[in-house]
Structure formats: structure tokens, C-alpha cells
C-alpha positions as CSV (number, residue, x, y, z in Angstrom):
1,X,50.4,-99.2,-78.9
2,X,52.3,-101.9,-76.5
3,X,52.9,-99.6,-73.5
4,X,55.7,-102.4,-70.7
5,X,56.2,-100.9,-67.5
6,X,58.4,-102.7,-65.0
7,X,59.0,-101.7,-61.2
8,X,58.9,-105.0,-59.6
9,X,62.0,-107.0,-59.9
10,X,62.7,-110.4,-57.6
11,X,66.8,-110.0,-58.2
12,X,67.2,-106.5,-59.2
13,X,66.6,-103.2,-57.1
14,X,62.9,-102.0,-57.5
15,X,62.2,-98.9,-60.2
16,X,60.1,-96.0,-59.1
17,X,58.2,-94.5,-62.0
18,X,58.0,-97.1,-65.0
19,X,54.3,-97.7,-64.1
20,X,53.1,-93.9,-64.0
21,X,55.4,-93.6,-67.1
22,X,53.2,-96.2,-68.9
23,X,50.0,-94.6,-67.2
24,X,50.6,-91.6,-68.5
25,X,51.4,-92.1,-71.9
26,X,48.6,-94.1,-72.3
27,X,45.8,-91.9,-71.4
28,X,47.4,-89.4,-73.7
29,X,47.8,-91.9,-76.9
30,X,44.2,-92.9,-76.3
31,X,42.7,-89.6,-75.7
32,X,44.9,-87.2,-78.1
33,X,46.3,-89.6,-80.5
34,X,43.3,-92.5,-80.8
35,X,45.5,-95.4,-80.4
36,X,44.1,-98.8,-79.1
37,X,46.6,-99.6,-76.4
38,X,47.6,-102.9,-74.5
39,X,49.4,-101.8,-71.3
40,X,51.5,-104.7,-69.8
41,X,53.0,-103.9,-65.7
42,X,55.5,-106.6,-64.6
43,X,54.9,-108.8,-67.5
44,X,57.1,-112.4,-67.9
45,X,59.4,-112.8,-70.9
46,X,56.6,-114.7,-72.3
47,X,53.9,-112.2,-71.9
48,X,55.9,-109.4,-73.9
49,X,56.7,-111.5,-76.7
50,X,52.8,-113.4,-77.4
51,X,51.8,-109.4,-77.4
52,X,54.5,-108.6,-79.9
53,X,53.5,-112.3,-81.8
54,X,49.6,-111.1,-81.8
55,X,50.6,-107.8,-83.9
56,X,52.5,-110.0,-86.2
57,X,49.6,-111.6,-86.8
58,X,46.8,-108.9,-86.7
59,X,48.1,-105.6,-87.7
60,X,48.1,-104.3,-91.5
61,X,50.5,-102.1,-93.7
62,X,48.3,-98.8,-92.6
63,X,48.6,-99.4,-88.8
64,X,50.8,-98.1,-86.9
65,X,52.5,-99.0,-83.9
66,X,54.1,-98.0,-81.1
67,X,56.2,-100.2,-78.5
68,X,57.3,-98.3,-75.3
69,X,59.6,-100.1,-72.9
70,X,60.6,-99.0,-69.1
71,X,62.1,-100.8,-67.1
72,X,65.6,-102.0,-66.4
73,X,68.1,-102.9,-69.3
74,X,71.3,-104.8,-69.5
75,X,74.3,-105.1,-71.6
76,X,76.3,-108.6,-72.2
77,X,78.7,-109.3,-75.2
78,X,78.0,-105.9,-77.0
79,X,73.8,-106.6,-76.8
80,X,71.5,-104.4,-75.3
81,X,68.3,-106.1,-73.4
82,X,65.2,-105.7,-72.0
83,X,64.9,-107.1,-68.3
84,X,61.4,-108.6,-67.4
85,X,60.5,-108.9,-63.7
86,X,61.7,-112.5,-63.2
87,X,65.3,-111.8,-64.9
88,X,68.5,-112.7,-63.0
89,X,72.4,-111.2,-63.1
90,X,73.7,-114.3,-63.9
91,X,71.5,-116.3,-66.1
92,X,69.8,-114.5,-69.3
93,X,66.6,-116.9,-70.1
94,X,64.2,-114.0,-69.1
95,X,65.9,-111.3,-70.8
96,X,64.7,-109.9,-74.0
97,X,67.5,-109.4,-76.5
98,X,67.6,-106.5,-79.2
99,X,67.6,-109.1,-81.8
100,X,64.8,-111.0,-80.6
101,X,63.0,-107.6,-80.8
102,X,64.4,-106.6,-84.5
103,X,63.5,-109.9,-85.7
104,X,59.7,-109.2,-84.4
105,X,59.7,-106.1,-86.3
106,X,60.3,-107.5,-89.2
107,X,57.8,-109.7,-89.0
108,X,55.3,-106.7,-88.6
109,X,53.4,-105.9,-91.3
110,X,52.9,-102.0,-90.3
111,X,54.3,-99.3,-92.5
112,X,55.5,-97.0,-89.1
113,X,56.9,-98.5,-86.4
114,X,58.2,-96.4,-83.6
115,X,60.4,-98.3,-80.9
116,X,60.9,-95.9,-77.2
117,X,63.1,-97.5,-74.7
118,X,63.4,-95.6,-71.1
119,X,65.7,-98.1,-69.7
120,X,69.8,-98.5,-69.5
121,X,71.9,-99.4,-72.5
122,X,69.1,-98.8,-74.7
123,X,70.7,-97.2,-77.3
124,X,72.6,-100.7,-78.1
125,X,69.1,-101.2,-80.5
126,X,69.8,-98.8,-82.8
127,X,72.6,-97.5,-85.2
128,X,73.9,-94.2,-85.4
129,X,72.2,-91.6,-87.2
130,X,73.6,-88.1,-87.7
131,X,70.4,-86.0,-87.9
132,X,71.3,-82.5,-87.7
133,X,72.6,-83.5,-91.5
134,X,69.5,-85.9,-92.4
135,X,66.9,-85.1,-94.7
136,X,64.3,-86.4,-92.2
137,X,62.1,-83.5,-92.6
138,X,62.2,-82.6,-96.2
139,X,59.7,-84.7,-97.4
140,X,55.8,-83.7,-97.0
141,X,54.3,-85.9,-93.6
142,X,51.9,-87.7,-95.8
143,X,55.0,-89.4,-98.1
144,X,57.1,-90.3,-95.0
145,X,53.9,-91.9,-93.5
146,X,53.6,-93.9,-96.5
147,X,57.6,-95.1,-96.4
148,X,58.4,-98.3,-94.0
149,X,60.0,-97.0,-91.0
150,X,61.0,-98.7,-87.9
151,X,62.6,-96.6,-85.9
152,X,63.8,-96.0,-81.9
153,X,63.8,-93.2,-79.5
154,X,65.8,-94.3,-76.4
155,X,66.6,-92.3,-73.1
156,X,70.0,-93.0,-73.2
157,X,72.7,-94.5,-75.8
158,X,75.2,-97.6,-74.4
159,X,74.2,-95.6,-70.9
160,X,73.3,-96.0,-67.4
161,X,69.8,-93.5,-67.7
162,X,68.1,-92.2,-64.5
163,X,64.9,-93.5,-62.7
164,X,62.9,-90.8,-61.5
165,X,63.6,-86.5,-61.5
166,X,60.9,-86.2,-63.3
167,X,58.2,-85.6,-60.3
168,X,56.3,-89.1,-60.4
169,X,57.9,-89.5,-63.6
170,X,61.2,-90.3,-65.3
171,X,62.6,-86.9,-66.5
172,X,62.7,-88.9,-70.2
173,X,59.0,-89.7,-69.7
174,X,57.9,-86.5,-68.3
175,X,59.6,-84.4,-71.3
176,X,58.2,-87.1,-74.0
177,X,54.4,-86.9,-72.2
178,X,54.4,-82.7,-71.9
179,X,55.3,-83.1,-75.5
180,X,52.8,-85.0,-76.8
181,X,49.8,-83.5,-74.9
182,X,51.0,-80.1,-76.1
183,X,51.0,-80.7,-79.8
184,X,47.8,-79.8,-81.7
185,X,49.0,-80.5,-85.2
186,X,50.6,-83.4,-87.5
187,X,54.3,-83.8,-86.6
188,X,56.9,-86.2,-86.9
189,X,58.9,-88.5,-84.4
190,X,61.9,-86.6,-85.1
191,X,60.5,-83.2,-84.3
192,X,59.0,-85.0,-81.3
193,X,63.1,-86.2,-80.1
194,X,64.8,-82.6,-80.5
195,X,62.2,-81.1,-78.7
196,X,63.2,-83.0,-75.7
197,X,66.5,-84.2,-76.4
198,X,67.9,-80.6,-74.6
199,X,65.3,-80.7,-72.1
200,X,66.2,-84.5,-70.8
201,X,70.6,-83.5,-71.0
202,X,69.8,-80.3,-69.2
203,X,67.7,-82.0,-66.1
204,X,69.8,-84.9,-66.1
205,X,72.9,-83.3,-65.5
206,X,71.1,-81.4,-62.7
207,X,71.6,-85.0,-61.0
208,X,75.1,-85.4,-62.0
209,X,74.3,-87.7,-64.5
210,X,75.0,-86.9,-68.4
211,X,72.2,-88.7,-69.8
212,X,71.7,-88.0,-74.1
213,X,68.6,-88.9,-75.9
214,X,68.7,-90.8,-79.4
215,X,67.0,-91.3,-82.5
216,X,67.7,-94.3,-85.1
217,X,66.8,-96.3,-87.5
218,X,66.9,-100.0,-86.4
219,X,69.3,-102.3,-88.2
220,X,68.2,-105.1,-90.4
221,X,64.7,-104.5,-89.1
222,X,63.2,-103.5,-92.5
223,X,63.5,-99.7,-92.4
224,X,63.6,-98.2,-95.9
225,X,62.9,-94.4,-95.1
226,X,62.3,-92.0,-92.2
227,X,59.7,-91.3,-90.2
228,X,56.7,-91.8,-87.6
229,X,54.2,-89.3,-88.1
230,X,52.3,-88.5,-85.1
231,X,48.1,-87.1,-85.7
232,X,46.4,-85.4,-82.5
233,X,43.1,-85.3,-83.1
């Protein structure tokens, strides 16, 4: 798992809970879910993307992998991208652009790829999926972990999304963390998003703010078949 946390910005406001966010989820994919994890706080352009190059070059079809972004995110010409701590309003050299990211996933060689954003306009990754009417769960957990998924969960869609509400956590980040460390069996990412896709709309709009989960299957990024099956041990 790739776990990027970003609070420290030199020409955007500061964020308050991207590092505990990352923090937290990583004790809880190491400890529950036995992933080997690379957390990187206020990382350059550069350092996210020779991370993301190394898996390209290390990880096999029966890894799996998880990239979790939060920090700020920023839309120009219909794009969604990641900010990195050095990234200015007017000039986009250290953003991270959504295709820069879907062309790394395709380079993976990992069956499961799951993609969580907490950061604004992150829903500009992904493509619309209507699963209330999907067949996402149908299939037995061991064939969808053999199928070639990459797929996002993001706090918001095109969206401003909320920093903090969450205690020391974002209320996205709080709801995705209590989730995981209560499961105790197999389950699947999409199980994982409606269990806290009400939970996140609810507490946001306690702020004033309607902020909507999403789950997607990335474009052009070499998904073939839902989903990301999750194993507590």
C-alpha cells in the first residue's frame, strides 16, 4: 500500500488531518490486513511518482495494491489533480494529473488495484458507475479477486470535500478506518463504500457541506471486471 498524506503546503492554506489519516490507516492495513506499506508525508511530485515507478517494476499479477491520497486537489480544463506540497495556483509543474496516474496503472502488473482519494475534485478520476444496478456482488470473492480491477473510492465527486469533522480525522477517513478495523471476514471494496457512503453525506451536511462518496472503475486504466477484495486476518 502507498499511503500520501499532505498538510504542509508553501502556496496553499495548510490541511489539518491528512497525516493522522495516513497514520491511521496504516497501522490498520499492517496490523489487520498484512499489507507492506510505504507512507509518504509532504512528498515532491517526484517522490510520489518513483514510488508509483518502483511497483511498476516490482509487484506481480497476485499483489495487490492500494494507493491512498489526502491532501489538496485541483481542477483545470475538465482534469482532476493531485497537489504535492511545493504546487502553485498558477503554474501546474508539481501537480499530479489523473492521467499521469491512469497511465501508471496501467503499467502495474497487479490483478486488484484500489485507488482512495480524500482530496477535492477527486471524483474527476473515475467514470460513472451506477451501482445500486451493478452486478458487483454476484460473483463468489475468490473470482472477482482473480479479475483485473482498478478501481477508485473518492470523498467527493467534481467537489470541494471537507478537511477535518472527523475528530483528528477527516469524517471520510474516520468512516473508511472504523470500517476497516471492524470487519472480521473477506469483503469487498464495494461493500466497504456503501457502508460509509451514508455515514460521510450525513456528517458532512452537519457542516453545511453536501459532500457524496464514489465508487468507479478508472477509464482506460485496464479494468476488465469488478472488485478489490479486502482479507482481515
Amino acid at each position: 500500500a502507498l499511503l500520501i498524506g499532505i498538510n504542509s503546503y508553501k502556496y496553499f492554506q495548510d490541511l489539518k488531518t491528512p497525516i493522522n489519516d495516513v497514520n491511521r490507516l496504516d497501522k490498520i492495513l499492517k496490523q489487520k490486513y498484512k499489507f507492506t506499506t510505504n507512507k509518504l508525508i509532504n512528498p515532491s511530485r517526484r517522490d510520489v511518482l518513483k514510488q508509483i515507478n518502483k511497483y511498476t517494476k516490482t509487484l506481480s499479477k497476485s499483489d495487490n495494491l492500494i494507493i491512498y491520497f489526502a491532501g489538496h486537489g485541483m481542477q483545470k480544463s475538465q482534469e482532476g489533480f493531485w497537489l504535492t506540497k511545493e504546487a502553485e495556483k498558477d503554474d501546474d509543474i508539481d501537480w499530479i494529473s489523473n492521467n499521469t496516474i491512469v497511465r501508471k496503472l496501467r503499467e502495474i502488473k497487479s490483478n486488484n488495484v484500489l485507488v482512495i482519494a480524500d482530496s477535492c475534485f477527486s471524483g474527476l478520476l473515475t467514470r460513472g458507475l451506477n451501482i445500486e444496478n451493478n452486478s458487483i456482488n454476484e460473483s463468489p470473492l475468490e473470482i472477482l479477486h482473480k479479475s483485473k480491477s482498478r478501481i477508485a473510492i473518492t470523498s467527493g465527486g467534481n467537489e470541494p470535500v471537507l478537511d477535518g469533522g472527523g475528530g483528528e480525522n477527516s469524517i471520510f477517513a474516520a468512516s473508511l478506518a472504523s470500517e476497516l478495523e471492524k470487519r472480521s471476514k473477506a469483503f469487498s471494496a464495494s461493500e466497504l463504500f456503501l457502508s460509509i457512503q451514508k455515514k460521510v453525506i450525513k456528517e458532512t451536511l452537519s457542516f453545511g457541506i453536501k459532500q457524496s462518496p464514489i465508487i468507479l472503475d478508472i477509464p482506460k486504466s485496464g479494468h476488465e471486471n469488478f472488485d478489490f477484495i479486502f482479507n482481515p486476518n
